[in-house]
VOTOR-653588 format. One line per 5 residues: number of its first residue (from 1); for each residue x, y, z of C-alpha. Coordinates in pm, 1 decimal, m for minus. Layout:
<mitis>
NUM) X Y Z ~ ...
</mitis>
This chain:
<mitis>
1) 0.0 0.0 0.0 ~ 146.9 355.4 m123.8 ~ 265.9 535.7 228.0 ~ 37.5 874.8 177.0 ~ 156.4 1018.7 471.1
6) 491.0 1042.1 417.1 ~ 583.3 1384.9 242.9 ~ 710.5 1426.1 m97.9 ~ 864.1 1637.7 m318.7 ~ 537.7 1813.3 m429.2
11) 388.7 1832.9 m85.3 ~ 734.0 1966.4 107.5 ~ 734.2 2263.2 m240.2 ~ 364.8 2364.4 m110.3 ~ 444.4 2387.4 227.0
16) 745.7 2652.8 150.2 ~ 521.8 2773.1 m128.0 ~ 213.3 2850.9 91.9 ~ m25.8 2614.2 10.5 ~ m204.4 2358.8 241.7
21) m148.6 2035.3 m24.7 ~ 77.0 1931.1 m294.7 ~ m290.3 1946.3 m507.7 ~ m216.0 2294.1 m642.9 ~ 51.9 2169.4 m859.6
26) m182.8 2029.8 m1052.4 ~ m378.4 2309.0 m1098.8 ~ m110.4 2500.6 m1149.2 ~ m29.8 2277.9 m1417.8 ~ m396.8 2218.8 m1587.2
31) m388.7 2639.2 m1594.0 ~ m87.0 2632.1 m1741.7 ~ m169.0 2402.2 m2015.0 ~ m552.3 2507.9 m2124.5 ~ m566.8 2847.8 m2009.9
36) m832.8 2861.7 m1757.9 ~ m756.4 3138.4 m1585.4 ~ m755.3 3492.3 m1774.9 ~ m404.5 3651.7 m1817.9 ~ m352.8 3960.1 m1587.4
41) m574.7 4288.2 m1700.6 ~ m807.0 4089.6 m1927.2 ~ m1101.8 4105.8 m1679.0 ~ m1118.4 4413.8 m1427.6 ~ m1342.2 4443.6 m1125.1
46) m1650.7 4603.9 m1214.9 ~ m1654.2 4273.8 m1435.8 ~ m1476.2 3977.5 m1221.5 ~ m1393.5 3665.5 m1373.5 ~ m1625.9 3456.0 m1136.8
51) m1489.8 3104.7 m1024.5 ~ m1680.9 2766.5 m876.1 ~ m1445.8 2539.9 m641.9 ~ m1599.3 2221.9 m575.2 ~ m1411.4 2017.8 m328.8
56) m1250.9 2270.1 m211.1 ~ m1056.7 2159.7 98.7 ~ m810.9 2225.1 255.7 ~ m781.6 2507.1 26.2 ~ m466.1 2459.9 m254.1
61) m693.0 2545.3 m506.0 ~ m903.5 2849.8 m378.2 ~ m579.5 3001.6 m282.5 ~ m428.4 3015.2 m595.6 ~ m674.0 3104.8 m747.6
66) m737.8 3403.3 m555.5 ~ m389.8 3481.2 m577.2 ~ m371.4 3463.5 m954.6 ~ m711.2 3644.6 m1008.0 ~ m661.0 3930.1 m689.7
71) m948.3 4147.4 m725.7 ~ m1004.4 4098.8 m1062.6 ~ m1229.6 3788.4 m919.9 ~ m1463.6 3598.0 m730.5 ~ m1437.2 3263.8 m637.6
76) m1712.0 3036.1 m462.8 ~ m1609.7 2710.5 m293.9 ~ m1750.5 2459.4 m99.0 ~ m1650.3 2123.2 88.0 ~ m1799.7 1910.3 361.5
81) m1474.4 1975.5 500.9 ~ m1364.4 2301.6 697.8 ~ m1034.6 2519.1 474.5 ~ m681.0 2508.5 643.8 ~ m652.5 2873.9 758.8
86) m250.2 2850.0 798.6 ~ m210.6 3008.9 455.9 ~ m462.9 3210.8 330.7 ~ m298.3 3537.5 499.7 ~ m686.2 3662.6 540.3
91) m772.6 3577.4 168.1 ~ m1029.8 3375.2 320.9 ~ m1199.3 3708.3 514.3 ~ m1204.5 3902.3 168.4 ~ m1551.7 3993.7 m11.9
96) m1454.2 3858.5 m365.8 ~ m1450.4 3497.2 m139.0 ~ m1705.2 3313.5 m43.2 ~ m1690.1 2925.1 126.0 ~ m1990.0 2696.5 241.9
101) m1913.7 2439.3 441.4 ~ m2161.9 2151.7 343.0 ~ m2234.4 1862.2 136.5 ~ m2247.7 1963.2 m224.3 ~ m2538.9 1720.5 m317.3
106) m2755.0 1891.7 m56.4 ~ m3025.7 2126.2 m221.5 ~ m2892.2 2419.0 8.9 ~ m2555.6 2410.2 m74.2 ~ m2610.8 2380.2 m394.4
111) m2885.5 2654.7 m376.4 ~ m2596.5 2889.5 m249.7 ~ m2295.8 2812.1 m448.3 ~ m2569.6 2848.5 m759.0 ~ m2649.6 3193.7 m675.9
116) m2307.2 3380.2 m647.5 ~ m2320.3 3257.3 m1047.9 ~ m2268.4 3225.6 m1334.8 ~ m1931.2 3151.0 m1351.7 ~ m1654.6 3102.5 m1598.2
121) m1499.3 2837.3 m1469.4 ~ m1599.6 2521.0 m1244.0 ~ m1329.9 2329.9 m1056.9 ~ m1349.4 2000.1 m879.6 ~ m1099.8 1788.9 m668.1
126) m1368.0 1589.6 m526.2 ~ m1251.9 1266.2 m413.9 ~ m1417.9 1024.4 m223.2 ~ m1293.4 846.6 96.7 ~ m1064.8 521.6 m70.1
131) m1152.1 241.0 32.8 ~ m878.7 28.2 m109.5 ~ m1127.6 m130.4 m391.3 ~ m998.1 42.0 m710.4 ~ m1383.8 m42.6 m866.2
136) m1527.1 87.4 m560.9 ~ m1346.5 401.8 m547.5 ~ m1378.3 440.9 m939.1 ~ m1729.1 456.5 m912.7 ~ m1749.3 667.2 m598.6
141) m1533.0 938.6 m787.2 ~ m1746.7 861.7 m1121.0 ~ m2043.6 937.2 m900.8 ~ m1885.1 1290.5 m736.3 ~ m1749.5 1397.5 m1127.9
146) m2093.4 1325.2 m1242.0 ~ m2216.2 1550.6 m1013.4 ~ m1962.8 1850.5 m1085.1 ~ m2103.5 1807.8 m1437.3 ~ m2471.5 1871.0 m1335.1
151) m2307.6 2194.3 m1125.8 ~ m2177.4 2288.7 m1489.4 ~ m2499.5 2259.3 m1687.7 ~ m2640.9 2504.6 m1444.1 ~ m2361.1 2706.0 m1313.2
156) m2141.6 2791.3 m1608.8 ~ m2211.4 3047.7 m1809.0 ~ m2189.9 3027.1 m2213.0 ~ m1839.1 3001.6 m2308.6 ~ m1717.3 2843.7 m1947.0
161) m1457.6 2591.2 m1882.7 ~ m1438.6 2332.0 m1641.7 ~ m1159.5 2080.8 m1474.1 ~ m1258.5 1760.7 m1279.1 ~ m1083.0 1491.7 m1118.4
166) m1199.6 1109.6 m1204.5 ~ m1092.5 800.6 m1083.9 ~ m985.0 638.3 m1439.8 ~ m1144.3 295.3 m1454.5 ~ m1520.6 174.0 m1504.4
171) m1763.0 394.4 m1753.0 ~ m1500.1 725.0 m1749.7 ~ m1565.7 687.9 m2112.7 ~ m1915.8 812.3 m2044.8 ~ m1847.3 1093.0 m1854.3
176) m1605.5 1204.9 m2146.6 ~ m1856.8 1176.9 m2389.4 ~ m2123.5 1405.3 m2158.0 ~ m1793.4 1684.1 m2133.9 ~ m1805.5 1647.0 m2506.1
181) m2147.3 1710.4 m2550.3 ~ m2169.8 2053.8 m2298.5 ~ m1812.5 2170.5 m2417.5 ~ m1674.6 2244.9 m2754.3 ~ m1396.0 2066.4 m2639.7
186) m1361.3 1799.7 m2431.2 ~ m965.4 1628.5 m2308.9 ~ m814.4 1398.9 m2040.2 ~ m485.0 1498.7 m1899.7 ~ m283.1 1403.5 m1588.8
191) m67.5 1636.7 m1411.1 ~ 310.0 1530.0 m1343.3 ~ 215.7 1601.7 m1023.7 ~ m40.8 1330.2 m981.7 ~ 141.3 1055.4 m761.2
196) 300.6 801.7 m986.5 ~ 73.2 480.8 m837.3 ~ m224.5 719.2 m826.9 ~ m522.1 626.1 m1114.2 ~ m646.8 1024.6 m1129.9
201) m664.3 1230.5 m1370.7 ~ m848.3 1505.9 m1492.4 ~ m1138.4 1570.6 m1777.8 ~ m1127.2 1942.3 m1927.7 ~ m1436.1 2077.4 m2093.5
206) m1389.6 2420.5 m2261.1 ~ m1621.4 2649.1 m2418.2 ~ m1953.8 2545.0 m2322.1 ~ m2223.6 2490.2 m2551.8
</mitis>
């Protein structure tokens, strides 16, 4: 069994970088590649390029995005799970943030998160709790990428992008083909900074329908 709790390279760089997990490398990375965040002055603040986090704990991923956007942004995140505050440097307390802390599936959350919309761009890290059962856990994360898809069809607006994590395995295909049919364009990538015995990766959808 891979020994998660013993630091590597990726997660010792985000702790000197600032950032709760090694995850942000792979956003970092995804962003990097497709372009999902706007370049610096192409969006100003009277018009903020508006962001959905799904999954969002402990937090890699909200804070760089708020540190790449600044105030040209707002980003909306939400996680059954409370954000690491041993980072943020009050990001967290700012007005172009706003967290829920709640189950995503739940008509509230979902209610809330939906309403600070519609946003340009939807990302997910959701994972679900391993159990050790690579079919189990590929259908759990199926299930949780499934729903970060329904949060598109209703969230994004026309021309939005998305980035989700799947377990690869089981009827991925299908979810693929669903990306391909809300989004112009529709890719699977894996970050180098995916663990090497991990079965992640990530589905891109760009330019929605």
């Amino acid at each position: 069994m891979a020994n998660y709790g013993k630091p590597d390279f990726w997660a010792l760089k985000s702790q000197k970088e600032g950032y709760p997990a090694r995850s942000v490398y792979k956003l970092r990375e995804l962003n990097e590649k497709f372009g999902l965040l706007p370049a610096g002055g192409s969006c100003r603040p009277s018009s903020p390029f508006r962001v959905l986090d799904l999954g969002a704990a402990p937090g890699s991923w909200s804070l760089y995005v708020l540190r790449i956007l600044g105030d040209r942004g707002f980003l909306a995140a939400g996680d059954i799970s409370p954000l690491s505050r041993r980072y943020d440097q009050g990001l967290f307390d700012r007005d172009n943030f706003f967290f829920i802390q709640g189950d995503i599936t739940s008509e509230d959350t979902r209610d809330a998160l939906l309403s600070r919309g519609p946003y340009r761009l939807l990302l997910s890290d959701l994972a679900p709790a391993t159990t050790g059962s690579r079919q189990v856990d590929t259908l759990r994360s199926l299930s949780l990428a499934e729903t970060a898809l329904d949060y598109a069809g209703d969230a994004l607006a026309q021309g939005g992008s998305m980035a989700v994590k799947v377990f690869q395995g089981g009827d991925t295909a299908s979810l693929l083909k669903r990306i391909r049919e809300l989004f112009r364009t529709g890719k699977s990538f894996k970050p180098q900074a995916c663990r090497r015995e991990s079965f992640e990766t990530y589905y891109i959808g760009l330019d929605k329908k």
